[in-house]
Residue frames as a rotation matrix with the C-alpha (Angstrom) as fourth column:
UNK 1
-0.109 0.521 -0.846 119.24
-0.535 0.687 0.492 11.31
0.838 0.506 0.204 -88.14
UNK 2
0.273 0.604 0.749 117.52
-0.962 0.181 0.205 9.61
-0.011 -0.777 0.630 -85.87
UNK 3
-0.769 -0.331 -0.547 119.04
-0.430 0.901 0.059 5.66
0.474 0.280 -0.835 -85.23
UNK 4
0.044 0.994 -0.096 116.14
-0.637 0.102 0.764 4.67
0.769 0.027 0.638 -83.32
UNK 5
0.929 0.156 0.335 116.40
-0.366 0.260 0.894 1.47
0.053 -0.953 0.298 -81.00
UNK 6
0.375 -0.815 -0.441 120.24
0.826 0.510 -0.241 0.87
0.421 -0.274 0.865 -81.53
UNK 7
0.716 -0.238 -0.656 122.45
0.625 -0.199 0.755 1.62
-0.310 -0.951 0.006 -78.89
UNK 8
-0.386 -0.751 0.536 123.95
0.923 -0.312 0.227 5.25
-0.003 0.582 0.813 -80.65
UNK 9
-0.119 0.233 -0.965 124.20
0.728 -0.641 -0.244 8.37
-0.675 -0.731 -0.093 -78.37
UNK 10
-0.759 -0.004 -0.652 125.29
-0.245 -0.925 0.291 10.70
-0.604 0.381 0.701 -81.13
UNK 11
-0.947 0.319 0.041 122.97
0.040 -0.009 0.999 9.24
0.319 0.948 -0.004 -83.35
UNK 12
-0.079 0.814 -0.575 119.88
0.953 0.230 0.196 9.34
0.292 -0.533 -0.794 -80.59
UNK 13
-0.272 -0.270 -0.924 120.84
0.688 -0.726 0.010 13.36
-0.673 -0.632 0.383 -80.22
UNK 14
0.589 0.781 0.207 118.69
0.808 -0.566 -0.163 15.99
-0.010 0.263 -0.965 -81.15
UNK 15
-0.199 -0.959 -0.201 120.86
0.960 -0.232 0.157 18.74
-0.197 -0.162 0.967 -81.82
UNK 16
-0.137 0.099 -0.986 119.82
0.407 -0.901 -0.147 22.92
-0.903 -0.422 0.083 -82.11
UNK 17
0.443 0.155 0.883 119.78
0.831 0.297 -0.469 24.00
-0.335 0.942 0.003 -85.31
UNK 18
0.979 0.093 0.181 121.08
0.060 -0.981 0.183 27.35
0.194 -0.168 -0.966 -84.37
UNK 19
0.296 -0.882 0.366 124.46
-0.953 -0.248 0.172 26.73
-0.061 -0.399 -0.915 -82.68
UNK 20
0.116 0.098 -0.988 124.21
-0.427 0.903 0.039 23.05
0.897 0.418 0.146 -83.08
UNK 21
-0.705 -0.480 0.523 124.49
-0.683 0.261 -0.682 22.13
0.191 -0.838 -0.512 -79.45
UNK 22
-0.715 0.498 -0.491 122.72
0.464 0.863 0.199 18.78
0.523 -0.086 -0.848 -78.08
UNK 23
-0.374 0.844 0.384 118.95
-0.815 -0.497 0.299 19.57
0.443 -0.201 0.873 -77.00
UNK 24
0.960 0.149 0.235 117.65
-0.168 0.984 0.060 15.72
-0.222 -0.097 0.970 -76.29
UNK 25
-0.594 -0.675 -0.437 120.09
-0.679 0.712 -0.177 12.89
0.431 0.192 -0.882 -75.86
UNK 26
0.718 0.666 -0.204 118.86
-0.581 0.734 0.352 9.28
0.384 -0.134 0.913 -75.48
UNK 27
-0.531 -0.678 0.509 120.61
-0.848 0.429 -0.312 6.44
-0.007 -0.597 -0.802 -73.15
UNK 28
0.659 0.738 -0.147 119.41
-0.475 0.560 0.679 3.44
0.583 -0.378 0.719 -72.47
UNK 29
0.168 -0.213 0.963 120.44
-0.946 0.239 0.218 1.95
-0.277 -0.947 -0.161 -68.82
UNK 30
-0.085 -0.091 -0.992 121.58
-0.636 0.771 -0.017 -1.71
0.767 0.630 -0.123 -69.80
UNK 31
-0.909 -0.415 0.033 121.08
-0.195 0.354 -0.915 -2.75
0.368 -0.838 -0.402 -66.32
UNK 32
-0.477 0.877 0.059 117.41
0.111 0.127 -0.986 -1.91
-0.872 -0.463 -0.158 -66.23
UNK 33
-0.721 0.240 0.650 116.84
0.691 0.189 0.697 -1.87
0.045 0.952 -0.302 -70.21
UNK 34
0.423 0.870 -0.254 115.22
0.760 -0.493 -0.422 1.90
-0.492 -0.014 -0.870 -69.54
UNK 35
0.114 -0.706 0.699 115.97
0.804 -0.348 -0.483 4.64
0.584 0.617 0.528 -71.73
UNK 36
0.093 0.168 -0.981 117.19
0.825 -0.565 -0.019 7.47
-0.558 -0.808 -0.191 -70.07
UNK 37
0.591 0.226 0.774 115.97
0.672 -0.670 -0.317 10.94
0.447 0.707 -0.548 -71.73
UNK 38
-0.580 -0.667 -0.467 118.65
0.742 -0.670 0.035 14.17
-0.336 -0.326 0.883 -71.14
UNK 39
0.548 0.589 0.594 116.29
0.775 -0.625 -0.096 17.00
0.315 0.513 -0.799 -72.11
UNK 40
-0.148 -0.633 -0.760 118.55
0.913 -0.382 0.140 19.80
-0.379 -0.673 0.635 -72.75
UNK 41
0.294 0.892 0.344 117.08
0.952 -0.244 -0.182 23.39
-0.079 0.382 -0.921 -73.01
UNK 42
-0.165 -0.357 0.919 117.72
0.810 -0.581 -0.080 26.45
0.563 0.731 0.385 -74.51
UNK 43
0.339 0.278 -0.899 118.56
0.914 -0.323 0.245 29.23
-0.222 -0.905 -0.364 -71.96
UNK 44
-0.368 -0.925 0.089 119.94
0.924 -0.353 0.147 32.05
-0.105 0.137 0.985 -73.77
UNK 45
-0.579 0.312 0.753 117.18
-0.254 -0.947 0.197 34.59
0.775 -0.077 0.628 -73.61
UNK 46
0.753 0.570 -0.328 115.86
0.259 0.202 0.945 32.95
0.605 -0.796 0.005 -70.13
UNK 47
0.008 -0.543 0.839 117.31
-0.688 -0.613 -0.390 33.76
0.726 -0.574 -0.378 -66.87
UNK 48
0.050 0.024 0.998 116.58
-0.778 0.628 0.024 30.93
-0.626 -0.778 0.050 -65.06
UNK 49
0.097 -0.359 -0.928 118.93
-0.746 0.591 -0.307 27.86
0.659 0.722 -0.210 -66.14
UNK 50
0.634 0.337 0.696 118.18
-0.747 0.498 0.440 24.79
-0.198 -0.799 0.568 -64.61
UNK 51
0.935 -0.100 0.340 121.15
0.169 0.969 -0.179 22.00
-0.312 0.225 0.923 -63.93
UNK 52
-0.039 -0.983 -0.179 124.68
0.634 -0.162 0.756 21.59
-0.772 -0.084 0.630 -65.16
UNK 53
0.750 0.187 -0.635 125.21
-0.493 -0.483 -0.724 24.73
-0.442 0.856 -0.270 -67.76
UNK 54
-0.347 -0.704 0.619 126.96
0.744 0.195 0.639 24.40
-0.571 0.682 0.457 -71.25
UNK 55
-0.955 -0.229 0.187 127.24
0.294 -0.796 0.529 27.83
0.028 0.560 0.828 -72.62
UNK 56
-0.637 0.769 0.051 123.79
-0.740 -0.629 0.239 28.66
0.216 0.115 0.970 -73.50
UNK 57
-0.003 0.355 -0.935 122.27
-0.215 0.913 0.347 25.33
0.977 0.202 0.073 -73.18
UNK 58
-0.428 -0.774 0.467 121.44
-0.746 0.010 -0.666 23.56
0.511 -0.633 -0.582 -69.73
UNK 59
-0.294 0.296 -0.909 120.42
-0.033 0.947 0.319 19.97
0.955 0.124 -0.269 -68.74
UNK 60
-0.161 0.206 0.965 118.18
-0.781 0.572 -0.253 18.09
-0.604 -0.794 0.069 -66.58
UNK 61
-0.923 -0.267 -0.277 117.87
-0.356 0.866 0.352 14.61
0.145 0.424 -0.894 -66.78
UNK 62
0.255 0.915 0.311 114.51
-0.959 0.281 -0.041 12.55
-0.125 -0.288 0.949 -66.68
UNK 63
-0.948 -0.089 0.305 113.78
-0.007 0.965 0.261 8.72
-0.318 0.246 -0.916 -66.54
UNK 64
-0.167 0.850 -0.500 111.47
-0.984 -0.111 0.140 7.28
0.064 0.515 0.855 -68.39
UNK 65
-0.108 0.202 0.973 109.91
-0.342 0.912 -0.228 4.02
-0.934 -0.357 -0.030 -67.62
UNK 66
-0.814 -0.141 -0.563 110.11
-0.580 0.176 0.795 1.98
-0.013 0.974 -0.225 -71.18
């Protein structure tokens, strides 16, 4: 479930449906009130994994300008 604009990582986290690892997490920067998007993608039949890994799963970060 989606929590929308309150401040609530697990509840701002897209999660796999497959293994249940996190796919998307949301942040938001309280210093600069931007959110910061984690877009984390599914590498387990890709060979090129991009960022820190977690098992099958491996993250880059993006900002987004709110």
């Amino acid at each position: 479930m989606y929590t929308g604009n309150v401040h609530d990582t697990e509840g701002a986290t897209t999660h796999c449906p497959a293994c249940g690892a996190p796919l998307i997490r949301i942040q938001v920067d309280l210093f600069v009130s931007r959110p910061i998007i984690e877009v984390l993608t599914e590498t387990r039949s890709s060979k090129a994994k991009v960022g820190r890994q977690n098992d099958h799963v491996s993250q880059m970060g993006l900002l987004v300008e709110a």
